[in-house]
Phi, psi and omega in degrees: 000124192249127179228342177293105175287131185302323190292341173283319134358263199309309162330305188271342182286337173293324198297306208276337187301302198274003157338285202300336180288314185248029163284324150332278218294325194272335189242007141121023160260040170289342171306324192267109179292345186276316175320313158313320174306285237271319178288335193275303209284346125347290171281350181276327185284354184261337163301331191269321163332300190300308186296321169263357190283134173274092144256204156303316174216053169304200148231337196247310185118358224260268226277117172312144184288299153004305222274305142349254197325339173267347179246019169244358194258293179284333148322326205258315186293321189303337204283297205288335176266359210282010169274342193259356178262307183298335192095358195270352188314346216238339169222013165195125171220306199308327175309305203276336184298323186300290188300340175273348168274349151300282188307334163305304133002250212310320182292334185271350181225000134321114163333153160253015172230127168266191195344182162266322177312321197302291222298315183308310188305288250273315171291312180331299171287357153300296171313329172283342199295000000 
């Protein structure tokens, strides 16, 4: 059941990327670097999404909201295993256990399409171009 509209999507996609950056730091495991790694490079690939994906508050246009969505759905599984694939299980798992099961979440229950308004702007202006 997809009941999340991508423009709220996207939103929250601003949110949770730098969320995911300074969460080493906000919940204290910047001492383990592959924890620290694995969460800032996490969070930098859901920003760069949010910013090329064509939606409500892409910037770029490049990546179909599909395409979003599947790669936030294996963002999320990589997220939710990488303390016991990475090794880090024993001094950080839940920030990462959360956020990927957030993003699995989100990827399964966002719209794939976005707005119609959105789609009716965004061809017009193609078209004048």
């Amino acid at each position: 059941m997809r009941f999340i509209p991508t423009r709220f999507h996207g939103i929250l996609d601003y949110i949770v990327g730098l969320v995911f950056i300074i969460a080493p730091w906000i919940f204290g495991f910047s001492d383990v670097s592959y924890a620290t790694w694995t969460m800032v490079a996490a969070g930098v690939i859901v920003l760069l999404q949010a910013v090329m994906t064509d939606f409500e508050v892409g910037m770029v246009h490049k990546i179909p909201m599909q395409t979003h969505l599947l790669l936030d759905f294996g963002l999320g599984v990589i997220l939710a295993v990488s303390p016991w694939m990475f090794n880090f299980a024993e001094w950080v798992m839940l920030p990462h256990l959360i956020g990927g099961v957030y993003l699995v979440l989100g990827a399964l229950t966002t719209h794939r399409i976005p707005s119609e308004s959105y789609r009716t702007r965004h061809t017009s202006a193609e078209r004048a171009r």
